[in-house]
N, C-alpha and C positions, 0 to 999 in steps of 0.2 A: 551115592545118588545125589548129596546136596551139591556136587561137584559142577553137574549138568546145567543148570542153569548159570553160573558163576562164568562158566566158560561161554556157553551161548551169550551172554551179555557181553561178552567181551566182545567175540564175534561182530555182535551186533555195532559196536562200539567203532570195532575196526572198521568197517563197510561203512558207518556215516562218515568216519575220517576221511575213505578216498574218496568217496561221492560227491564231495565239494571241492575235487581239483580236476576241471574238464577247460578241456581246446575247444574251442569251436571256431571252425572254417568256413569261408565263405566261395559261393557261386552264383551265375547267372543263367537266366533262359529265358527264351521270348523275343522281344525287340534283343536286347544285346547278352550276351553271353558274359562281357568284362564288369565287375564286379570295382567301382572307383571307391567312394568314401563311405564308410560305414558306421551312424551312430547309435549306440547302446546304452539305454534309458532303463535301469533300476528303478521301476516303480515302486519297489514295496521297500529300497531302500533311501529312495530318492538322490540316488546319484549317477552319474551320466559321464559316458565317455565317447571318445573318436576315435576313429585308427581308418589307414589305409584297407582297400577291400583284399587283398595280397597277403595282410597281415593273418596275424590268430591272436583272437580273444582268449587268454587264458584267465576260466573262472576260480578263483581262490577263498575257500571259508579260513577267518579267522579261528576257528576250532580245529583245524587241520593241523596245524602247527607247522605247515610248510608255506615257507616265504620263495618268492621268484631269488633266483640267481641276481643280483644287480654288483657285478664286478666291474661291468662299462658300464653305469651309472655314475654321472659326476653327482656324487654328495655332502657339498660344499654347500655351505650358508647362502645365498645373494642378497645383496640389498642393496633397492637402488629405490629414488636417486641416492646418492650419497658422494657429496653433502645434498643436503634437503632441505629446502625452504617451506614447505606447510603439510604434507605427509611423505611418509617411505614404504614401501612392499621388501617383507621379508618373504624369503621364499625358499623352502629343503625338502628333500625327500623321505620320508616316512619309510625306513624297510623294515620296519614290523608295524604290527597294527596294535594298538594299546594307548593308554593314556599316556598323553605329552606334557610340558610343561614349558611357558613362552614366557620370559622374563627378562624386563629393562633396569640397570642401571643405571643411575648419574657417576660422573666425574667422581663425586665422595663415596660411592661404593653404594650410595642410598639404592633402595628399591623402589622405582617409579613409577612400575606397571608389570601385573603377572596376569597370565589364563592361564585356565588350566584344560585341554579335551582331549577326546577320545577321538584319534585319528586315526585310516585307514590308511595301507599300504598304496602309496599315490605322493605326489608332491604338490603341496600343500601351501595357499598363498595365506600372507596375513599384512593387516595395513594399520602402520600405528600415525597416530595423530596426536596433536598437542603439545610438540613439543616446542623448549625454548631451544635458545641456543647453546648447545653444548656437545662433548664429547660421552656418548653412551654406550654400554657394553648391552650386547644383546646373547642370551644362553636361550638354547632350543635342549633340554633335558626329558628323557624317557629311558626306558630299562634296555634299550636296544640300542641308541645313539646318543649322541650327544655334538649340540652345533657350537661357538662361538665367533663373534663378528662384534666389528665398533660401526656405532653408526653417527654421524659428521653433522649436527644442525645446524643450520642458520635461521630459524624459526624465531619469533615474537610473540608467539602465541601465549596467553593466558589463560586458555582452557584447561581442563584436566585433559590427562594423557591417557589415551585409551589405544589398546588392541584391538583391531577387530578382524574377524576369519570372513577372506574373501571368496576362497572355494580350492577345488584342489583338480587335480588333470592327472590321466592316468601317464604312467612312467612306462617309456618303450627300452624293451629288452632287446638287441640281436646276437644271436648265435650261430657260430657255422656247424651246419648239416651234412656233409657230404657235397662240401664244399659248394654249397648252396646257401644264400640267407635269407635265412626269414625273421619277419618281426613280429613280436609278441605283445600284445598289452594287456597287462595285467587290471581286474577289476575285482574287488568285494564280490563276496555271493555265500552266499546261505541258501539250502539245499528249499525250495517252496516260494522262492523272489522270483515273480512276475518279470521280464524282460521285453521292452519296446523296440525292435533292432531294423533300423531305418537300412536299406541297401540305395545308393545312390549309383545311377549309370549314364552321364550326362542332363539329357532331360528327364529321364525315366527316374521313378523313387518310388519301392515297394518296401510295407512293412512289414513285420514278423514279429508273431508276439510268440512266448515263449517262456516253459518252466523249465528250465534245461538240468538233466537226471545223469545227461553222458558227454562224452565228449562226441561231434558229431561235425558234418557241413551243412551248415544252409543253404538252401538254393533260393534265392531270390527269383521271380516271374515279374520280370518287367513289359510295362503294358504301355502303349502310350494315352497319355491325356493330357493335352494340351489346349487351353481356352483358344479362341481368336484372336485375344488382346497378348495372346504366347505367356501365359502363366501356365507352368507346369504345377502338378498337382501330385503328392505323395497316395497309392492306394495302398488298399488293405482288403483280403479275404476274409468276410463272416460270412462261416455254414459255410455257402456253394455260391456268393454273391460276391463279387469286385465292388466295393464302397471309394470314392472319391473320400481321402479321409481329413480332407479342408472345406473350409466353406468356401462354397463359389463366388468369385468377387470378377469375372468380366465386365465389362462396359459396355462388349460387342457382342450382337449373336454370330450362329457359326453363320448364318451366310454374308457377313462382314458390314451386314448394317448396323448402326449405334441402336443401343440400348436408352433413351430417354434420361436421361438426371432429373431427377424434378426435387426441387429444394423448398419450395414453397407449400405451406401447408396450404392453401387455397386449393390449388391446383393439382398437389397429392388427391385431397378429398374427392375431386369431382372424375379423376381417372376413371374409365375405361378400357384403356389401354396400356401397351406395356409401360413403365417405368421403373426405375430403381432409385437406391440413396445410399448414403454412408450412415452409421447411426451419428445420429445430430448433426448431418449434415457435414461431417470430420472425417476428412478422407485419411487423418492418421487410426482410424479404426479398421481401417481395409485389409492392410495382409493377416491382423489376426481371426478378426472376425468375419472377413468379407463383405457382401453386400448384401442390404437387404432390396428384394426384389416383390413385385404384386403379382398375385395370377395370372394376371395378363401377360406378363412376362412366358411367363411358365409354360400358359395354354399354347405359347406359339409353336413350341417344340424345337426352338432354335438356339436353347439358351443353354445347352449342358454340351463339352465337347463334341469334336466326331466321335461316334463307337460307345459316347453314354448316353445317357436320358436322364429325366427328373422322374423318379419313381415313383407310380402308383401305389394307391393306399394299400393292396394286395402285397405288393412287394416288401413295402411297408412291414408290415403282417409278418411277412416270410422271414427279417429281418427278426425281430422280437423273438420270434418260434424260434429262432437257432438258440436263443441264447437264454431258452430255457423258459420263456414266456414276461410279456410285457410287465409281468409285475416284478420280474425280476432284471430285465432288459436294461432296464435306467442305471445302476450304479455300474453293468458290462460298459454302458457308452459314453462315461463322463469322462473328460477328462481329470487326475488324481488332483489331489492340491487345492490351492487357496491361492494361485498364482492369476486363475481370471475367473474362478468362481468364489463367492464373495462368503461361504461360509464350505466347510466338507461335511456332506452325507452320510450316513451309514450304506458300507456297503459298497462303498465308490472301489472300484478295481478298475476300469478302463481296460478289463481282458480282451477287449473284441477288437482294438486297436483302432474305435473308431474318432475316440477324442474330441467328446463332442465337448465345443465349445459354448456360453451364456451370451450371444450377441444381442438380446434383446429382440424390439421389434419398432411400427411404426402405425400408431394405428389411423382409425377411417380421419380423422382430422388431421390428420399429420404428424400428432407428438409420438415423441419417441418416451420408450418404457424397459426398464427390468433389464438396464446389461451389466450381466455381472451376476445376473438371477435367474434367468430363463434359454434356453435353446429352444424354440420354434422352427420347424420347418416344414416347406410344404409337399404336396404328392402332386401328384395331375390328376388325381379323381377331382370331379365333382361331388360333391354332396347334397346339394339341390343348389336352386335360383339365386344365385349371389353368394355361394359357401363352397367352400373346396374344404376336401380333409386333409389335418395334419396331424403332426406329435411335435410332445414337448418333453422337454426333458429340465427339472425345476432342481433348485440347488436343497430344496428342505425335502425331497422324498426321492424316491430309487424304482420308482416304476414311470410308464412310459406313456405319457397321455394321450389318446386318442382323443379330438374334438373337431367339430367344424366351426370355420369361421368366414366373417368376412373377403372377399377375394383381391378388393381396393385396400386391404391390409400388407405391411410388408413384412415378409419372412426371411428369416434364412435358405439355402436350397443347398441340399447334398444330392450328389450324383451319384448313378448306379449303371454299372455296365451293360448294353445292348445284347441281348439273350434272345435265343430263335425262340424259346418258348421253357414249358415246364415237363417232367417225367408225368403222364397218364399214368403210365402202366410201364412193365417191363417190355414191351415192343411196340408203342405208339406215344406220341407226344402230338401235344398242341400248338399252332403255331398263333398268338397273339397279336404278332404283327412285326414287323419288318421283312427281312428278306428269310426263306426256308433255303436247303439244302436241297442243288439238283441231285440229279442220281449220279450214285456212284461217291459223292463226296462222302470224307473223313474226317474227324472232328474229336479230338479228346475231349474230356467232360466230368463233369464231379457229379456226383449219383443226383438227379431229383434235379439237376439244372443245367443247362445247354449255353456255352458260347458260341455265337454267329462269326465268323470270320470273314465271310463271302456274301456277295450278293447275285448266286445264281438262283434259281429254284423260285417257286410260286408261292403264296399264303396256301393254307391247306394242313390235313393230318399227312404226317410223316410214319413211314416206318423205318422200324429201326434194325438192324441186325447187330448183335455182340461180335465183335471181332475177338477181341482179347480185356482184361479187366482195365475197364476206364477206358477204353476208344470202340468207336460205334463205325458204322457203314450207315448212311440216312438218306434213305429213298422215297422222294416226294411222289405222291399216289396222281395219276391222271386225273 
C-alpha cells in the first residue's frame, strides 16, 4: 500500500516534466490571413523574444531537462570590436541554462574582471569597459560549455574594468521535415508565465495574452486601426471588447482637420474647444505615451479611428466587470515593471494585455502633473456642467478609479471598437447608436457583445435568430 503514493508522485513528476516542452504556431484572420513578425513577452519572466510569423515558438522549462537540438548553431566566442579603443561586446550561446562564469585576464595571467549568472538557454550579450591597453584572455566557463577568445585593446582608460550584461536574443534552430523547413525559436518557460504575443501583419498588430498548458496555434484577428495622421495602433480582446492597446497620439481628426496644439498655459486654460499637447509640451513623449487631449476634443466624435470611438463611461464599467471588478481591474491594466512606472504595485500582472501606461496629465492652468505616476483617461460621458467621467489607474494602489473632472483638463484617450449594441436577452439586443443590421444580415459575435461590420439597417430593437454557436441571423423590426 505505501507503494501507491511513491509511484503517483512520480507520475505526477513525469507530467510536470513534459508540460513545459510546448510548440506553439501561428495564424491569421480578418483583414489578413499571413501572419509576418511575431513578438513574445515573458511577463512573469521578463524576458522577450522575436521570430518570423512561419516560425514555431518552442516553449522550454529549465526543469525538463531537455535542451533544443543546436548542431547548426555556430557556438564560437565573438568579440568585437577587436582591437577596441574604449569598450568590446562579448557575445555566445548558452545551450544549457544554469550558472555561467565571465572572466578577464591581463597579459601576466592576473585576473581583471569576473561575474558570475544564471543564464538561459539563448545567446547572451556582455560589454566590458575600462580597459588599458593590452592583450587579454577572455573564458566563458559553466557545466555545459566552455568559451575562450583574446581580446586586443587600445584603450587609455584609468577606470576599473567592469562586465556588464547587455541582454540576450533567442537562438534559431532549422530542421528538415519532410523536406520542408521550418524554424524554431527556442524561449524559457515555467508552466504559470503569463505570455504577451504581439502578431504583426503589415499595418495590422493584435495581441494575445496567454498561460500556455499545450502545444497549440494561435490565431491572430487582425482588425484595422489606423489614425488619420496613419499611426497604426496594436489591439487587444478584454471579455467581448477590441481595446486600442496604445494611447492615442493623432494630430488630425478622422475627417482630416487638424487637431489644435496649444502650448501656452494661458490659452490652454481658457479652451472651450478642441485642443491637444505633448506632456510639457515634448513631443519626444509622443509615441510612448501619446497625447494628451481636452474634452472638447473627445465631445466631437472625430478623434478615435474609423470603426472605433472613445468609450463611454458604461463601456468603461464593462471593461473593469470583465476582469473581475474595478477593485481588482487596476493591477489586470498596468503595464509590468518599473520601466515607465516610477514604482511596482502589488498585484500588477497586466493579464488583459491592455498596458496601461503613466502619461500624466495637464491641468485647468496648463501645468503638467504625475508622469510616471498616473494613467488618466477619458469617456464621452458627461457627468454634469463642465465634468466628464474618467478612470485612473495610479502606480501606489491596484484598483481602478472612477471620478469626474474638469473637461478643459487633458487626458489620456484609449479606443474601443464600434459595436451595434449590447445582449438584452437571448433574442433581442439594443441598438445605442450607429448603424443596426438590415435583414437577413450575418455577423459572428462573442456572447453579451455585437460587432457592426455594415452600415445597412436603421437605429431600433433588433431580433436575433441563433444559427449556430457564436453566429446570429439579425433582423431589424419595422
Amino acid at each position: 500500500m505505501k507503494k501507491y503514493p511513491i509511484v503517483l508522485l512520480l507520475l505526477l513528476g513525469s507530467f510536470c516534466l513534459q508540460a513545459q516542452d510546448y510548440r506553439i504556431s501561428f495564424a491569421g484572420t480578418g483583414e489578413s490571413v499571413r501572419v509576418g513578425a511575431v513578438s513574445v513577452e515573458n511577463l512573469t519572466q521578463r524576458t522577450n523574444t522575436t521570430l518570423d510569423g512561419d516560425a514555431v515558438l518552442h516553449l522550454i522549462g529549465t526543469s525538463t531537462g531537455l535542451n533544443p537540438n543546436l548542431d547548426d548553431i555556430e557556438k564560437s566566442l565573438k568579440i568585437y570590436p577587436n582591437p577596441s579603443t574604449e569598450k568590446s561586446m562579448i557575445e555566445f550561446v548558452a545551450i544549457a541554462s544554469g550558472l555561467t562564469t565571465i572572466e578577464l585576464y591581463d597579459i601576466t595571467g592576473k585576473r581583471v574582471g569576473i561575474v558570475h549568472d544564471k543564464l538561459t538557454i539563448a545567446r547572451h550579450s556582455y560589454m566590458v569597459i575600462g580597459l588599458q591597453t593590452g592583450i587579454y584572455t577572455v573564458r566563458i566557463n559553466s557545466d555545459a560549455y566552455t568559451y575562450t577568445g583574446k581580446l586586443v585593446s587600445q584603450g587609455s582608460s584609468g577606470s576599473d574594468i567592469k562586465i556588464r550584461y547587455i541582454g540576450n536574443s533567442a537562438i534559431q534552430i532549422t530542421t528538415q521535415k519532410l523536406k520542408s523547413t521550418t524554424s524554431e525559436i527556442t524561449m524559457q518557460y515555467t508552466n504559470g508565465d503569463l505570455l504577451k504575443i504581439t502578431g504583426n501583419s503589415g499595418n495590422y498588430s493584435t495581441i494575445f495574452m496567454d498561460v500556455p498548458t499545450e502545444s497549440k496555434t494561435i490565431t491572430f484577428t487582425f482588425i484595422a486601426c489606423s489614425d488619420a495622421d496613419g499611426n497604426n495602433y496594436p489591439i487587444v480582446k478584454i471579455g467581448n471588447q477590441w481595446w486600442i492597446a496604445e494611447n492615442q497620439k493623432t494630430t488630425t481628426f478622422k475627417d482630416g482637420s487638424s487637431i489644435p496644439l496649444v502650448t501656452d498655459n494661458n490659452l490652454w486654460a481658457k479652451l472651450e474647444t478642441p485642443g491637444y499637447c505633448w506632456y510639457k509640451n515634448d513631443e519626444l513623449y509622443k509615441d510612448t505615451y501619446g497625447a494628451l487631449y481636452n474634452w472638447f476634443a473627445v465631445n466631437t466624435g472625430k478623434l478615435a479611428p474609423d470603426g472605433w470611438h472613445v468609450p463611454t463611461d458604461e463601456e468603461w464599467t464593462m471593461l473593469t466587470t470583465s476582469l473581475e471588478g474595478k477593485d481588482l481591474a487596476g493591477g489586470k491594466l498596468k503595464e509590468t515593471g518599473t520601466s515607465h512606472w516610477i514604482a511596482k504595485s502589488k498585484g500588477v500582472s497586466n493579464m488583459s494585455g491592455f498596458t496601461g501606461l503613466p502619461g500624466g496629465y495637464r491641468d485647468y492652468n496648463g501645468l503638467f502633473h504625475d508622469i510616471n505616476n498616473r494613467a488618466v483617461f477619458w469617456s464621452a460621458s458627461v457627468a454634469n456642467t463642465g465634468d466628464a467621467w474618467l478612470r485612473e489607474l495610479h502606480y501606489s494602489y491596484d484598483y481602478v478609479n472612477r471620478f469626474d473632472w474638469y473637461q478643459v483638463h487633458g487626458y489620456s484617450v484609449r479606443c474601443l471598437k464600434d459595436v451595434i449594441g449590447y445582449l438584452l436577452s437571448p433574442m433581442e439586443i439594443n441598438v445605442s447608436g450607429g448603424d443596426a443590421w438590415g435583414s437577413g444580415g450575418s455577423v459572428s459575435f462573442s456572447v453579451g457583445y455585437l460587432t457592426a461590420t455594415t452600415s445597412e439597417g436603421a437605429n431600433g430593437s433588433v431580433i436575433l435568430g441563433i444559427q449556430q454557436p457564436y453566429e446570429i441571423l439579425v433582423v431589424a423590426k419595422p
